[in-house]
N, C-alpha and C positions, 0 to 999 in steps of 0.2 A: 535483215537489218535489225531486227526488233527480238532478235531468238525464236521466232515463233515457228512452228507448222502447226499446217493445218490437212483436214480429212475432209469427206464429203460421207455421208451416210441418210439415207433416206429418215426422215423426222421420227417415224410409228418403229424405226428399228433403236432408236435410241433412246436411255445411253448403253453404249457399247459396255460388252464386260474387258476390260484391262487388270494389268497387274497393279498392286499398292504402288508402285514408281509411280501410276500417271497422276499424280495426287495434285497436278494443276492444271488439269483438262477442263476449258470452256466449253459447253454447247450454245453456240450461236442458231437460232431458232427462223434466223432473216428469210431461209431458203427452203421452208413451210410452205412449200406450193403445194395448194390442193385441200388443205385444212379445210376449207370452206365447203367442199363436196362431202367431207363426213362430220360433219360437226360434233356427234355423239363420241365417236373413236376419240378426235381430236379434243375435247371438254375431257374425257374420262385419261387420256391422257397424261394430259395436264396434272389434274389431281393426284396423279399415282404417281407424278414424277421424287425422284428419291430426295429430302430433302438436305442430305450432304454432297448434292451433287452440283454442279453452279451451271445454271440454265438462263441464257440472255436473247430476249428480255425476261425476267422472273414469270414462274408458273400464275402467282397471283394475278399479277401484271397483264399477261395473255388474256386469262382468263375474265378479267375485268371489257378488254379490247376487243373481244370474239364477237361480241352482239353490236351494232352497232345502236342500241339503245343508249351505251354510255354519253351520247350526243346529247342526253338529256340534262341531265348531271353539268353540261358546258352551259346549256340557256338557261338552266336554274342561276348558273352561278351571272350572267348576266353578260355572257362571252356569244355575240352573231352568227347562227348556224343558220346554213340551207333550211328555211322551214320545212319539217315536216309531220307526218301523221302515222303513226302506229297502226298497223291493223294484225289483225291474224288471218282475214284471209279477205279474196279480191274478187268481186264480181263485178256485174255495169254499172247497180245503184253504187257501189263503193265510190268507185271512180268519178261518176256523176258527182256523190257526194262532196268527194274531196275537190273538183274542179270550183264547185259555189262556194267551198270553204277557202280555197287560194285564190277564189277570185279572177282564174287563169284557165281555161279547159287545157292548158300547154302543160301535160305532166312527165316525171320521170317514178317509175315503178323499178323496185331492188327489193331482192331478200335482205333482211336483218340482218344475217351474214351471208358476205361478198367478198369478193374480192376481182381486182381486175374486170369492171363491169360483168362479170358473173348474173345472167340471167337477167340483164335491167333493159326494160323497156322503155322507150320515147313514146306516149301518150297523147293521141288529139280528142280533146273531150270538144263536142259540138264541130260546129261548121268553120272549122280551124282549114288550113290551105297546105296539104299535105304534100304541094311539090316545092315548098318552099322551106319545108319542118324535115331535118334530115333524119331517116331513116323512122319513118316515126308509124303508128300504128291507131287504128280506128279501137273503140273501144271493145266492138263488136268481137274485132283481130285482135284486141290485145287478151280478154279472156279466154280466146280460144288457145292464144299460146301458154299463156301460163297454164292451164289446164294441160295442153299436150306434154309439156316441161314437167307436171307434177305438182305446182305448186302455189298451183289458185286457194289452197286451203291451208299454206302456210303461215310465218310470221312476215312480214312484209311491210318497205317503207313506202310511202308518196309523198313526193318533192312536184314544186312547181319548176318545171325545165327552167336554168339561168342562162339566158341566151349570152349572157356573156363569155360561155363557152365555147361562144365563133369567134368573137371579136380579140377578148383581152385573155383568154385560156386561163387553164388552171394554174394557180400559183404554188410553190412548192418550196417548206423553210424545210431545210434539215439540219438535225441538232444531234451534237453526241454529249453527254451527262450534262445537258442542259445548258448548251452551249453552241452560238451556229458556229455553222459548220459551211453549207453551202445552201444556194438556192435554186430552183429553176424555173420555168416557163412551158407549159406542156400545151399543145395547140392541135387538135383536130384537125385529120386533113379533108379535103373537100368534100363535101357531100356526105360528112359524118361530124358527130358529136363526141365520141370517144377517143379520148387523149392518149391510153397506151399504146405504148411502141409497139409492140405485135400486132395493135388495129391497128398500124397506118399516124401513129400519133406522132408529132414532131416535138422531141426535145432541145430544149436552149437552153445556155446557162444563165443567169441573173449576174451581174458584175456587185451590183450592191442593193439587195433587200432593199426596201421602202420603209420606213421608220412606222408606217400602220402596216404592214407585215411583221415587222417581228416585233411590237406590242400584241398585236393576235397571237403570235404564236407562243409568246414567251405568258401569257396567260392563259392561253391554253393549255400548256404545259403545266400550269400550279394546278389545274384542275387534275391529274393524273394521281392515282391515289400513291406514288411514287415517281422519283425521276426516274425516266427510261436512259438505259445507257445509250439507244438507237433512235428515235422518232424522225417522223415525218410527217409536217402538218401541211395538208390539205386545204387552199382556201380558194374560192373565187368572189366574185364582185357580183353584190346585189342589184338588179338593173333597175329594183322597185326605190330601193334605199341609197346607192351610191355606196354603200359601206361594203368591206370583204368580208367574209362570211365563212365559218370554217364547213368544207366540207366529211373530212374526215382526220383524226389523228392514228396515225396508221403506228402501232407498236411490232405487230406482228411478224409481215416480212414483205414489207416494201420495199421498191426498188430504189436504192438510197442516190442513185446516179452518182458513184464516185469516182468516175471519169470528169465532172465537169466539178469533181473538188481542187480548189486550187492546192492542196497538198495529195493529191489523191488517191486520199482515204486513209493516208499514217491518225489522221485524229481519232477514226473510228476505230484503228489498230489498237492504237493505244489506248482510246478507252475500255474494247474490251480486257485488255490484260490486266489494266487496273482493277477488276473487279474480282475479288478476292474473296467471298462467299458470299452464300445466295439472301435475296431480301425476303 
């Protein structure tokens, strides 16, 4: 409908060598599974990518989105993120720490870069009631996994678990060149906290965003050192504050659910063709 084909090519094998004809090839980056298990391949990557070649979302752009430290950069600007705490690496006192600092012994622990709860643990710091806290982990058990995992001595976040992740689930704006596009509603199924579809997560579609949904996101968005052709902002409900809260701006290669787009997914078609060299 749109003239286009497309290829499928493993990320670390691209870009492909073609003849001068293919002089309007896009590489779409959305299907970057696994980035997150090599971070060094994928960052070095990045940088080496050719700069007459048009790569979506842009190399800087990734690059910028890889760590999720850029979450920082959103509370500076004065935009409601999942509080959290930087570490480089997790022991008991950490965890301790960070429970008096949140005020919560109710944690969630993640690498810096993730993806698809990739490696994140649910946290009971103190005499918390672990058959009520879904899938959740003593501290004693949660150092012992992250050590077996590798990566007690890594760069790593702590978030106070938002139990609004049972009730109202994660919200989900998606926008193509800075424009919605659709929404959804991602909910956990019983006796877990993790919303992805391959755990067991249930998607729904949103008929109409909430007017403080897409003031978050559409400000969240100014924060991005560029418009992304692709995004997907991450938010849930603070249960301390009432307010949604971003929990991540996903550029990389989230799952845009364009099945539950009312055109589904001509918008994101057409934005990528619009894009006519690289930023």
């Amino acid at each position: 409908m749109l003239g286009a084909h497309t290829i499928a090519t493993p990320w670390f094998t691209a870009p492909l060598a073609f003849d001068s004809s293919w002089t309007s090839i896009r590489y779409i980056v959305n299907l970057a599974w696994g980035y997150h298990t090599v971070p060094d391949r994928w960052e070095a990557w990045l940088r080496a990518w050719p700069k007459d070649v048009i790569l979506i979302n842009s190399p800087s752009l990734l690059l910028w989105n890889t760590r999720k430290t850029y979450l920082k950069e959103l509370e500076k600007a004065g935009i409601p993120i999942v509080p959290t705490l930087y570490v480089e690496e997790i022991d008991e006192k950490t965890l301790v720490d960070a429970a008096a600092h949140f005020a919560t012994g109710d944690l969630i622990v993640k690498p810096q870069i993730s993806a698809s709860s990739f490696n994140m643990l649910h946290v009971l710091v103190g005499s918390l009631d672990f058959a009520t806290s879904p899938r959740s982990l003593s501290v004693t058990a949660a150092v012992e996994e992250l050590t077996r995992l590798g990566i007690a001595h890594s760069a790593m976040m702590i978030q106070p678990f938002m139990s609004n992740i049972i009730r109202e689930g994660e919200l989900s704006v998606l926008m193509f060149d800075g424009q919605l596009s659709h929404a959804v509603r991602k909910n956990a199924s019983p006796g877990d906290y993790r919303i992805q579809e391959e755990l067991g997560g249930i998607i729904t579609a949103m008929d109409q965003p909430s007017t403080e949904m897409l003031e978050l996101a559409h400000t969240s968005l100014a924060i991005c050192p560029e418009t992304p052709t692709y995004v997907r902002v991450d938010m849930i409900r603070n249960h301390l504050t009432g307010r949604l809260c971003v929990i991540e701006l996903e550029v990389i290669e989230p799952d845009l659910y364009l099945k539950y787009a009312a055109d589904g997914g001509m918008t994101f078609a057409r934005a990528i063709l619009q894009v006519h060299s690289q930023n």
